[in-house]
mmCIF file of the N, C-alpha and C atoms, coordinates in Angstrom:
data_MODEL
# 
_entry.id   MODEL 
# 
loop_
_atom_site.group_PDB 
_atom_site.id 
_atom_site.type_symbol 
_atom_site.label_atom_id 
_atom_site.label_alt_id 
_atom_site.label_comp_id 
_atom_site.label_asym_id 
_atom_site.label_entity_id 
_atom_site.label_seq_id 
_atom_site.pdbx_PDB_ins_code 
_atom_site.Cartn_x 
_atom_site.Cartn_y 
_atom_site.Cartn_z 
_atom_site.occupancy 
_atom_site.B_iso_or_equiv 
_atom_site.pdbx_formal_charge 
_atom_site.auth_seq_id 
_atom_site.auth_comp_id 
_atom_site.auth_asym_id 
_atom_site.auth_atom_id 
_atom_site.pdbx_PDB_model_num 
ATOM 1   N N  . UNK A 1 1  ? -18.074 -17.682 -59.395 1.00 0.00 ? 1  UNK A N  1 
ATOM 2   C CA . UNK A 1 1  ? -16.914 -17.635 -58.507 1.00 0.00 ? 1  UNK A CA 1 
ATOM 3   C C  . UNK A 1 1  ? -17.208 -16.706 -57.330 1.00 0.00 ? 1  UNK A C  1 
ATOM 4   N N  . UNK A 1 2  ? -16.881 -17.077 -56.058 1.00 0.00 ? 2  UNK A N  1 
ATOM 5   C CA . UNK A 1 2  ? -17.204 -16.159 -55.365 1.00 0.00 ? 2  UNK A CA 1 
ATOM 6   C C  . UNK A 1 2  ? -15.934 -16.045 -54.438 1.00 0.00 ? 2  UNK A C  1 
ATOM 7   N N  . UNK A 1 3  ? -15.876 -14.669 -53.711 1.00 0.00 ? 3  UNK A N  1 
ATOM 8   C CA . UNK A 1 3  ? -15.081 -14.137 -53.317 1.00 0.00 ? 3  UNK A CA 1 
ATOM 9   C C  . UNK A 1 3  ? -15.357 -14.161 -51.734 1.00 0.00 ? 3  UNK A C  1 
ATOM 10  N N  . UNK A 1 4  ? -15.348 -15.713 -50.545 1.00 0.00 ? 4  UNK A N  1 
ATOM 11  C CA . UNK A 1 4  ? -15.687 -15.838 -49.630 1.00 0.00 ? 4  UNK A CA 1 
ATOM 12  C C  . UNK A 1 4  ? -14.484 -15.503 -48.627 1.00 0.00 ? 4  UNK A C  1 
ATOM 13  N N  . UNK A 1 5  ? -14.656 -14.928 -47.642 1.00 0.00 ? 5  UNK A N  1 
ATOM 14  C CA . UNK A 1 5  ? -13.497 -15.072 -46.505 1.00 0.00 ? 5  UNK A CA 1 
ATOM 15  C C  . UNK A 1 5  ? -13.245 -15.853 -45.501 1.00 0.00 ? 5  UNK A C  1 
ATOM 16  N N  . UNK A 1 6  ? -12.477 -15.668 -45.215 1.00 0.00 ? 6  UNK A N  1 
ATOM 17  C CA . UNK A 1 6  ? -11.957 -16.985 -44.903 1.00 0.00 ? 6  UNK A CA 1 
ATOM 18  C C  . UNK A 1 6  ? -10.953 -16.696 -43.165 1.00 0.00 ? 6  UNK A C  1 
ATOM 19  N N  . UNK A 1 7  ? -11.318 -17.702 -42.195 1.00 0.00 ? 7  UNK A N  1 
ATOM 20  C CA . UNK A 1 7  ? -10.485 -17.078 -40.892 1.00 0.00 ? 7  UNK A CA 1 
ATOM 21  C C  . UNK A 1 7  ? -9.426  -18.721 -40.770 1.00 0.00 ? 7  UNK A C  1 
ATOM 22  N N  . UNK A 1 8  ? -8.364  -18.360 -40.128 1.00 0.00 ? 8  UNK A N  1 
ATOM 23  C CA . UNK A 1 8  ? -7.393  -19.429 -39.448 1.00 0.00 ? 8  UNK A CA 1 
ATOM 24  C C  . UNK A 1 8  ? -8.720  -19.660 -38.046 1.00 0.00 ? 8  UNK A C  1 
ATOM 25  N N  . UNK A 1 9  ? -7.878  -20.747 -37.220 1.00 0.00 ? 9  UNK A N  1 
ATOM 26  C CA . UNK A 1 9  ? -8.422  -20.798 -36.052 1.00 0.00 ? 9  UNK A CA 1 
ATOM 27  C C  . UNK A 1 9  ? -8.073  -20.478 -35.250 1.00 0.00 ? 9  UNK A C  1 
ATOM 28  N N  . UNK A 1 10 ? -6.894  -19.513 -35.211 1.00 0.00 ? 10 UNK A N  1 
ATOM 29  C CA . UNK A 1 10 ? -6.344  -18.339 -34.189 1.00 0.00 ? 10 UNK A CA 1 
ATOM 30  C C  . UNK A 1 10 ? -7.240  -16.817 -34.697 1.00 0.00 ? 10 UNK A C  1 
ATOM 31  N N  . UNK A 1 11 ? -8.000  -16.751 -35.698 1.00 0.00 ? 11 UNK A N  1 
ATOM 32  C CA . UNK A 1 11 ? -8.568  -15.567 -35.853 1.00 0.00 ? 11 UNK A CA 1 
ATOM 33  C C  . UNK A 1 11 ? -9.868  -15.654 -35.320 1.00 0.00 ? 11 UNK A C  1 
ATOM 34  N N  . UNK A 1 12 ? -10.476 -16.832 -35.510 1.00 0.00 ? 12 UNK A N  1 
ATOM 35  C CA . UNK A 1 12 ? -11.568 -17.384 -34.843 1.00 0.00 ? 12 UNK A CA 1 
ATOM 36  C C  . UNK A 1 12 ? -12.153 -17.160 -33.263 1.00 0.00 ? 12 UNK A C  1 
ATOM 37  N N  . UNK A 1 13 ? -10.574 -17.950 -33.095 1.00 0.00 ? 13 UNK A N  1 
ATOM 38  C CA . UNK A 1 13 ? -11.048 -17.798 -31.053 1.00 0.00 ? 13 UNK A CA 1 
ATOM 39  C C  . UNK A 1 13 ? -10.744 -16.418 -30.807 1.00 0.00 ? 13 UNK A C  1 
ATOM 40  N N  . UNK A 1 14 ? -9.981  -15.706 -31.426 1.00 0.00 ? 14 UNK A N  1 
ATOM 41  C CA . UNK A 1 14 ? -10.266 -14.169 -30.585 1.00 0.00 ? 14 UNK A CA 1 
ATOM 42  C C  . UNK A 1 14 ? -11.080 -13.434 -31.047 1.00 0.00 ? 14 UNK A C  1 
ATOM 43  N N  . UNK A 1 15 ? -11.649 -13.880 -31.939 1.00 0.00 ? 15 UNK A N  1 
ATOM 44  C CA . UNK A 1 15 ? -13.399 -13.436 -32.241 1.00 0.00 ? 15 UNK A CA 1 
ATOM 45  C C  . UNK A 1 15 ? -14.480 -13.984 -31.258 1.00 0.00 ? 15 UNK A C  1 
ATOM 46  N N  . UNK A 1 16 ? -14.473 -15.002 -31.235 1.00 0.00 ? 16 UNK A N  1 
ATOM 47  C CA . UNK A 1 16 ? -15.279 -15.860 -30.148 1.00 0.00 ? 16 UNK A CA 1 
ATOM 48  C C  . UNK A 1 16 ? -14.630 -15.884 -28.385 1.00 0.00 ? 16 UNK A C  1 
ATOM 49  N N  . UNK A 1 17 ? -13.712 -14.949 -28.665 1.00 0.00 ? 17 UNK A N  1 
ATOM 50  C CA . UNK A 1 17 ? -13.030 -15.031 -27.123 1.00 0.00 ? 17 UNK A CA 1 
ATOM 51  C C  . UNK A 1 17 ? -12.838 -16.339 -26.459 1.00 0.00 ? 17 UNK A C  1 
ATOM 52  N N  . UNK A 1 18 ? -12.603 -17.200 -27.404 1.00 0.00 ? 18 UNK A N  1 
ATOM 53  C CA . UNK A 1 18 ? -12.305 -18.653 -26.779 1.00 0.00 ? 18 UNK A CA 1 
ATOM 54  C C  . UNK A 1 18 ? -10.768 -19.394 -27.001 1.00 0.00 ? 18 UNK A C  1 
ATOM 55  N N  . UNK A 1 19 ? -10.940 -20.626 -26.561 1.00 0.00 ? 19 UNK A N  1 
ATOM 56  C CA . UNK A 1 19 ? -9.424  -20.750 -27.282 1.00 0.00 ? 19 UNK A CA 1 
ATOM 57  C C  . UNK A 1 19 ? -9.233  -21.119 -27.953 1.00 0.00 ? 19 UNK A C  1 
ATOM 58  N N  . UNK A 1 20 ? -7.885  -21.537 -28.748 1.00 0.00 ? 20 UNK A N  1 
ATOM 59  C CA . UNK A 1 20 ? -7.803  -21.780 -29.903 1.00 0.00 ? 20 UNK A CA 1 
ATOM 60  C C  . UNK A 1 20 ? -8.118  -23.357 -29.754 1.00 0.00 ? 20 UNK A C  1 
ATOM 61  N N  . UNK A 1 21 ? -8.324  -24.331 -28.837 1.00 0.00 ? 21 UNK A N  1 
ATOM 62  C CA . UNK A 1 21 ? -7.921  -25.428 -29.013 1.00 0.00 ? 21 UNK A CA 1 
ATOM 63  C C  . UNK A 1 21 ? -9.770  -25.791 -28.813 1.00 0.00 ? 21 UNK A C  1 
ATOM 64  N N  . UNK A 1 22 ? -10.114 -24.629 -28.523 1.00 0.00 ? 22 UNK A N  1 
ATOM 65  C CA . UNK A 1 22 ? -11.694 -24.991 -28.340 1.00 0.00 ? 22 UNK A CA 1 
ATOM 66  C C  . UNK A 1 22 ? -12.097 -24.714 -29.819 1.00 0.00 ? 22 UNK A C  1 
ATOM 67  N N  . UNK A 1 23 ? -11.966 -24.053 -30.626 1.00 0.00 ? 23 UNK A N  1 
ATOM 68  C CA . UNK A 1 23 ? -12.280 -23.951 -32.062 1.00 0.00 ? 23 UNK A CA 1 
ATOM 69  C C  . UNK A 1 23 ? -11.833 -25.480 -32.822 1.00 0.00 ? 23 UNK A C  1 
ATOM 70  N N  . UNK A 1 24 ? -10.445 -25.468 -32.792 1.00 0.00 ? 24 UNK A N  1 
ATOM 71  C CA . UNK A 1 24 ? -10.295 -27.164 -33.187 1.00 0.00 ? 24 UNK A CA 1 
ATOM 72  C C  . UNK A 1 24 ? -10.955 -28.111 -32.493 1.00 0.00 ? 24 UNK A C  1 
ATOM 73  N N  . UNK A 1 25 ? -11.357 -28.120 -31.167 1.00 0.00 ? 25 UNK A N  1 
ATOM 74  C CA . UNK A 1 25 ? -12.792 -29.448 -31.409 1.00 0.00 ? 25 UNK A CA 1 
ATOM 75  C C  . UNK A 1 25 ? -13.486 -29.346 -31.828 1.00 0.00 ? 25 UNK A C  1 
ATOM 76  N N  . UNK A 1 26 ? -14.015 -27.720 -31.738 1.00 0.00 ? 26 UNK A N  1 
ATOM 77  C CA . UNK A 1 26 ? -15.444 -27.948 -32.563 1.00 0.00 ? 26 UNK A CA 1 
ATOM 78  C C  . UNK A 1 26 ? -15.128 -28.733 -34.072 1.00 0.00 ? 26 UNK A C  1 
ATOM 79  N N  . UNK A 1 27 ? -14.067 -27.839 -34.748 1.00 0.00 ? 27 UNK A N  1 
ATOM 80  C CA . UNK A 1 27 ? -13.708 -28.845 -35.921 1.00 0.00 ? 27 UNK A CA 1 
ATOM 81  C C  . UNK A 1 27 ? -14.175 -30.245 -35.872 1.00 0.00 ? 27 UNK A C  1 
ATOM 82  N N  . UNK A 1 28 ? -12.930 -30.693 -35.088 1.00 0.00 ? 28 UNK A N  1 
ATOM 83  C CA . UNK A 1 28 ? -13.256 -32.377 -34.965 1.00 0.00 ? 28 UNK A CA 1 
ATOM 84  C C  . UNK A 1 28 ? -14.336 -32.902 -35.123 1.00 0.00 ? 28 UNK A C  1 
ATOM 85  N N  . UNK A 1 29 ? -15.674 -32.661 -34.098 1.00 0.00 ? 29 UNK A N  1 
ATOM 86  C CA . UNK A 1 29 ? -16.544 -32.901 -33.948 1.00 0.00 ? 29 UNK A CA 1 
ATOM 87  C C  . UNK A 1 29 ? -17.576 -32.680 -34.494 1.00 0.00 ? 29 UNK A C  1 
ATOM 88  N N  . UNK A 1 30 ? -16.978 -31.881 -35.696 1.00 0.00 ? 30 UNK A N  1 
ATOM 89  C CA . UNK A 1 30 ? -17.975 -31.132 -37.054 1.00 0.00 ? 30 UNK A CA 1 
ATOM 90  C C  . UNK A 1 30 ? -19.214 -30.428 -36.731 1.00 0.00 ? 30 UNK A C  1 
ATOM 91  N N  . UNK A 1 31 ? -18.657 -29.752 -35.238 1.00 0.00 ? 31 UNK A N  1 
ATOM 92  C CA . UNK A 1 31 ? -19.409 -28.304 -35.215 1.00 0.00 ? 31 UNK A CA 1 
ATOM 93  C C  . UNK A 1 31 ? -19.494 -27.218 -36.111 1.00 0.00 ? 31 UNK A C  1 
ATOM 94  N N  . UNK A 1 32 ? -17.738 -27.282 -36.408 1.00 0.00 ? 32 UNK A N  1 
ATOM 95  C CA . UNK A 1 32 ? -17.591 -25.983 -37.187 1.00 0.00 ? 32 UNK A CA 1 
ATOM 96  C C  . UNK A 1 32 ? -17.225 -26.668 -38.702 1.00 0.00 ? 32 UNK A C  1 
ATOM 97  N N  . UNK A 1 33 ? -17.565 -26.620 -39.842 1.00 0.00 ? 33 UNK A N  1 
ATOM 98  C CA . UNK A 1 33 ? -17.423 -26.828 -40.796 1.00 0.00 ? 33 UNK A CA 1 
ATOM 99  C C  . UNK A 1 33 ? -15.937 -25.848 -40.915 1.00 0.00 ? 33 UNK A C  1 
ATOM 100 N N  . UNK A 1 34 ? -14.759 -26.368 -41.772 1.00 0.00 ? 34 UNK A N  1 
ATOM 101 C CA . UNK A 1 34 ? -13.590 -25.826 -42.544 1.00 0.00 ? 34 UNK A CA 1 
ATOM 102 C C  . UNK A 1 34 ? -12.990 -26.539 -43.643 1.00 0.00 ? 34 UNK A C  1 
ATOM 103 N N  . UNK A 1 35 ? -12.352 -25.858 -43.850 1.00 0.00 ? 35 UNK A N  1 
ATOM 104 C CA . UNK A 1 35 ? -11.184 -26.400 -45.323 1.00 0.00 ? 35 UNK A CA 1 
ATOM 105 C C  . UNK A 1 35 ? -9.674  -26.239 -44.439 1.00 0.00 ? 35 UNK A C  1 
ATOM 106 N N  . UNK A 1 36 ? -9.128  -27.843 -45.202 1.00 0.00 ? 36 UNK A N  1 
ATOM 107 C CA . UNK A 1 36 ? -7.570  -27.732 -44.932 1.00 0.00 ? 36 UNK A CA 1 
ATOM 108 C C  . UNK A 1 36 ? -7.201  -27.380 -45.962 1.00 0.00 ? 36 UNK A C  1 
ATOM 109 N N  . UNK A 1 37 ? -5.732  -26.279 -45.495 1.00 0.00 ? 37 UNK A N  1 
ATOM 110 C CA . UNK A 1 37 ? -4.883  -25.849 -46.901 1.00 0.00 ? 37 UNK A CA 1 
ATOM 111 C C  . UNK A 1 37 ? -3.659  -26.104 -45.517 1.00 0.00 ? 37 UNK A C  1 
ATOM 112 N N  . UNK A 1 38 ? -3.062  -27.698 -46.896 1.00 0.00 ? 38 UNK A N  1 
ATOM 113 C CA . UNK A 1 38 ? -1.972  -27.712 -46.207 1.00 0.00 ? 38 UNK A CA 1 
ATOM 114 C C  . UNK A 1 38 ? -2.251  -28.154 -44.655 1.00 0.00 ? 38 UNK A C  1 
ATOM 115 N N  . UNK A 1 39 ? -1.684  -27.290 -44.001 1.00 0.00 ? 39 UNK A N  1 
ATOM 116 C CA . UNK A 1 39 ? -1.768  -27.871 -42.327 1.00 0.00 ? 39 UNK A CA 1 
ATOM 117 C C  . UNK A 1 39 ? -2.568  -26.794 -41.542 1.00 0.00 ? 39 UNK A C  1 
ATOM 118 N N  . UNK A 1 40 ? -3.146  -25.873 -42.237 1.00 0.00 ? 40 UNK A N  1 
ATOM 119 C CA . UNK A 1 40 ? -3.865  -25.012 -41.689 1.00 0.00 ? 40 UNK A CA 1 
ATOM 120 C C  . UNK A 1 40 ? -5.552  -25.688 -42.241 1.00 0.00 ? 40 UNK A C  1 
ATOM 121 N N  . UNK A 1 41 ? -6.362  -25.209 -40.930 1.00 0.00 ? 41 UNK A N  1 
ATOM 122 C CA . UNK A 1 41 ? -7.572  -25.054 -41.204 1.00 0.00 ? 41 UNK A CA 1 
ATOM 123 C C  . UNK A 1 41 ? -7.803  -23.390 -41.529 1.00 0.00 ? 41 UNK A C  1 
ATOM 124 N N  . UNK A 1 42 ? -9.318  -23.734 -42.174 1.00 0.00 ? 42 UNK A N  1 
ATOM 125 C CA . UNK A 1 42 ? -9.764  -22.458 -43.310 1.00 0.00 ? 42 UNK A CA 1 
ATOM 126 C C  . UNK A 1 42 ? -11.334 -21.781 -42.908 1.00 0.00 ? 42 UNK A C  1 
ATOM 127 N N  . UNK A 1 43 ? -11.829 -21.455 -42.365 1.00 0.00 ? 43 UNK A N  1 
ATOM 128 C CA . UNK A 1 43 ? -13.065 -21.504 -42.134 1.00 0.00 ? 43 UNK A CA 1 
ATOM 129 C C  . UNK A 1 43 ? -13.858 -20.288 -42.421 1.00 0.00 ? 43 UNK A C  1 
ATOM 130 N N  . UNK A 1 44 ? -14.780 -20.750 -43.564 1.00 0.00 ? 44 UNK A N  1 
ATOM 131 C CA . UNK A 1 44 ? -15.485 -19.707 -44.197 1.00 0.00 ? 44 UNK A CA 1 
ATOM 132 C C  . UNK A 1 44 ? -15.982 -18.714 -42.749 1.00 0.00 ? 44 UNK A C  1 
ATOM 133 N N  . UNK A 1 45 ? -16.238 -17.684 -43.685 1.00 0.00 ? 45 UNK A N  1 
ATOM 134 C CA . UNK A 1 45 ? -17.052 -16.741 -42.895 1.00 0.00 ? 45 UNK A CA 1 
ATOM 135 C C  . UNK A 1 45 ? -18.457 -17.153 -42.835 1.00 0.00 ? 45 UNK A C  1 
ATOM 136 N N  . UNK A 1 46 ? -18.951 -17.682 -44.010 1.00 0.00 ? 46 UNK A N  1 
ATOM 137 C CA . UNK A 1 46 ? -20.798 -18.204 -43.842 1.00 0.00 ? 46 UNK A CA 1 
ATOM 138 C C  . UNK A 1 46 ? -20.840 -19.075 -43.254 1.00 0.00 ? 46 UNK A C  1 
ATOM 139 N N  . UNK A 1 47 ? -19.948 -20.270 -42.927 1.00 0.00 ? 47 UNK A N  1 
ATOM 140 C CA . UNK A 1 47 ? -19.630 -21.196 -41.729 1.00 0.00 ? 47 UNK A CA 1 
ATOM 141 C C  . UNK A 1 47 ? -20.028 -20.660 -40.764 1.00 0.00 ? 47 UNK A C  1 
ATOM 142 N N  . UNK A 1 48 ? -18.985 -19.988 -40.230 1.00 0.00 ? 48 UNK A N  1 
ATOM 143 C CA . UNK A 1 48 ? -18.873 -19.146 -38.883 1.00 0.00 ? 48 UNK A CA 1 
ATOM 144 C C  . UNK A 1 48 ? -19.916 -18.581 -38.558 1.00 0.00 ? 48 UNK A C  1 
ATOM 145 N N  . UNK A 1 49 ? -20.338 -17.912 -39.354 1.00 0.00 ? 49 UNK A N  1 
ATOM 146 C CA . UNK A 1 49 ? -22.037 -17.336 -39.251 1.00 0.00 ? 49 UNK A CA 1 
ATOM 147 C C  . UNK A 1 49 ? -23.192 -17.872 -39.038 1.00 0.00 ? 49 UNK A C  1 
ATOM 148 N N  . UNK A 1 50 ? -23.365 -19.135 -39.860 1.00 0.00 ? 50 UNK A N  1 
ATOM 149 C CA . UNK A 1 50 ? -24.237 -20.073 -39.338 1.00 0.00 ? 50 UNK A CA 1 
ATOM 150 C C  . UNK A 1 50 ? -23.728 -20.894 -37.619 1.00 0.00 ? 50 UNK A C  1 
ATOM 151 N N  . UNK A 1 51 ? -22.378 -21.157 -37.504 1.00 0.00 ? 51 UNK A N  1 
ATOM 152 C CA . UNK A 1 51 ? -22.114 -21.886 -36.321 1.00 0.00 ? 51 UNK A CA 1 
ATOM 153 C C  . UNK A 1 51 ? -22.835 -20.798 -34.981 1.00 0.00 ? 51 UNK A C  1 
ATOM 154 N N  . UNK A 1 52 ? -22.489 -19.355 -35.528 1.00 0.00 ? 52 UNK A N  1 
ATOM 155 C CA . UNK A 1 52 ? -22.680 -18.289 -34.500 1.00 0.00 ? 52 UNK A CA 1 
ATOM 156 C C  . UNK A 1 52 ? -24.083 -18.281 -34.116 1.00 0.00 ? 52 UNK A C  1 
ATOM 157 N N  . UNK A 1 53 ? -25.060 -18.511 -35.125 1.00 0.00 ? 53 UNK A N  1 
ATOM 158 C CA . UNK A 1 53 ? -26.078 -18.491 -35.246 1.00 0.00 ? 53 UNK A CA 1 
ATOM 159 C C  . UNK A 1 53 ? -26.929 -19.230 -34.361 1.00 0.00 ? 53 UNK A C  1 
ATOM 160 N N  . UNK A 1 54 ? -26.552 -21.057 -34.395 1.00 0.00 ? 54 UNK A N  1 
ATOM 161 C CA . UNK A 1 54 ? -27.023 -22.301 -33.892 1.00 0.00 ? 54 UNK A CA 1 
ATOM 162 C C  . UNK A 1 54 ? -26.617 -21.919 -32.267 1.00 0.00 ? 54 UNK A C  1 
ATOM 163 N N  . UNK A 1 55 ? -25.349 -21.386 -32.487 1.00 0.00 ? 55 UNK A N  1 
ATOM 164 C CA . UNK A 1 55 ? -24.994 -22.013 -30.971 1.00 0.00 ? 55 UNK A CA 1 
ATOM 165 C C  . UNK A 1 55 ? -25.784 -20.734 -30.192 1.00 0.00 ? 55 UNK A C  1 
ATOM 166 N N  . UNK A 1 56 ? -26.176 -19.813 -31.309 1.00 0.00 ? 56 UNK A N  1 
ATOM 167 C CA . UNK A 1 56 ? -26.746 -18.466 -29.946 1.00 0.00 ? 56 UNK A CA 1 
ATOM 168 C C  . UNK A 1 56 ? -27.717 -18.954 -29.359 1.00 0.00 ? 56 UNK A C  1 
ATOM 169 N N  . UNK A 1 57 ? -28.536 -19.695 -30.543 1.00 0.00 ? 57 UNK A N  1 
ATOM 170 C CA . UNK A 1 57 ? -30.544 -20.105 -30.530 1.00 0.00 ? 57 UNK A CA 1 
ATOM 171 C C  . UNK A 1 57 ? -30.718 -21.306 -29.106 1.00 0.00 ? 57 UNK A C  1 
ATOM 172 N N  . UNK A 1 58 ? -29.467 -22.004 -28.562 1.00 0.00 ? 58 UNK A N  1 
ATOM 173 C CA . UNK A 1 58 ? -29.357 -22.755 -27.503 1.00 0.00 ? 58 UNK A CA 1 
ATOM 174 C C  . UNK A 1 58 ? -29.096 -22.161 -26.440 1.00 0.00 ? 58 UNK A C  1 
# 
């Protein structure tokens, strides 16, 4: 069992200083890997880390 964290996509873009509606495409477009709960998206932190990762190396 592991104990992963987890961001909304309003915690996201003001981490990434972007907007929120730019985090949900990436969604869409399965840049960013997440989980729905309900009507919220969920997005691991090792997600995020790897997304942070790819998009720096470009």
């Amino acid at each position: 069992m592991t104990n992963e964290q987890y961001y909304t996509i309003e915690e996201v873009a003001k981490m990434l200083k972007v907007a929120y509606l730019t985090v949900y495409r990436w969604i869409q477009l399965g840049k960013l890997h997440s989980k729905k709960a309900g009507k919220q998206y969920r997005i691991e932190k090792s997600e995020l880390d790897k997304f942070m990762e790819l998009t720096k190396r470009k």
